[in-house]
N, C-alpha and C positions, 0 to 999 in steps of 0.2 A: 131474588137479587139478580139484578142484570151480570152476567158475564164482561172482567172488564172490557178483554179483546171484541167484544162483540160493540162494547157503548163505545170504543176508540173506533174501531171500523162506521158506525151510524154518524161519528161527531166528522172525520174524516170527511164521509159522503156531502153531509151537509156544508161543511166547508166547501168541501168542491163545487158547489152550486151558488155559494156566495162569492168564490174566485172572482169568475169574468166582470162582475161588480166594480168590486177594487180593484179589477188588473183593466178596468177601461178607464178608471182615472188614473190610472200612472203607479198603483200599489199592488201589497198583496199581502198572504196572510200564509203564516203555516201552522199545524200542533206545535208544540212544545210538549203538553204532557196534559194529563187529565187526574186532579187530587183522589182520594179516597172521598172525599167529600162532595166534591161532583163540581170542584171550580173547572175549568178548563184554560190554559194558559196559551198562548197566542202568539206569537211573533211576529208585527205588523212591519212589511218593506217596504223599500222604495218609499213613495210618496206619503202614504199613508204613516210611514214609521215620524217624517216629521212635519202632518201636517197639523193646524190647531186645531179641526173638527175631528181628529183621530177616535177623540173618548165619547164623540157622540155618534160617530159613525161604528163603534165597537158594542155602543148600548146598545144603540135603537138599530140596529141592522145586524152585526152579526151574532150579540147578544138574542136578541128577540129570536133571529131566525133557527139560532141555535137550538133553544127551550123550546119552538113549537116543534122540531125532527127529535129532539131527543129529551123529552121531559125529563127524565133524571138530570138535567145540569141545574145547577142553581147560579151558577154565575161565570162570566168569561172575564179574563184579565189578559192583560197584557203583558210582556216580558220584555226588557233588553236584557238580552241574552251576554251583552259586554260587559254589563254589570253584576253576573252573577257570576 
């Protein structure tokens, strides 16, 4: 079983390579937190927090790119964080 500090540090890295993506359209992305289950939760800003492709740029990009760096995730979500 993966160490969690070790799969938040791999999920971390991978985000950081997906950043300049979303921070060249006007957005960006942070952790929030990673389940026992292997969701990982997300906080999209700026642009990305309201644009209409958000959920297909969360699947097919940071989803996708996430699963190939750290096969243990099974799924990315998204959070407002004002909501909770």
């Amino acid at each position: 079983m993966t160490n969690k500090m070790d799969l938040e540090s791999r999920v971390a890295a991978s985000i950081e390579r997906i950043r300049p993506y979303l921070q060249g359209d006007g957005g960006d992305i942070s952790l929030v937190d990673i389940t026992d289950d292997g969701i990982v939760r997300v906080k999209l800003h700026g642009a990305c927090g309201t644009c209409p492709y958000s959920m297909m740029t969360l699947r097919n990009g940071v989803e996708e790119s996430l699963r190939r760096d750290v096969p243990e995730i099974k799924r990315v979500e998204a959070v407002d964080l004002e909501g909770m």
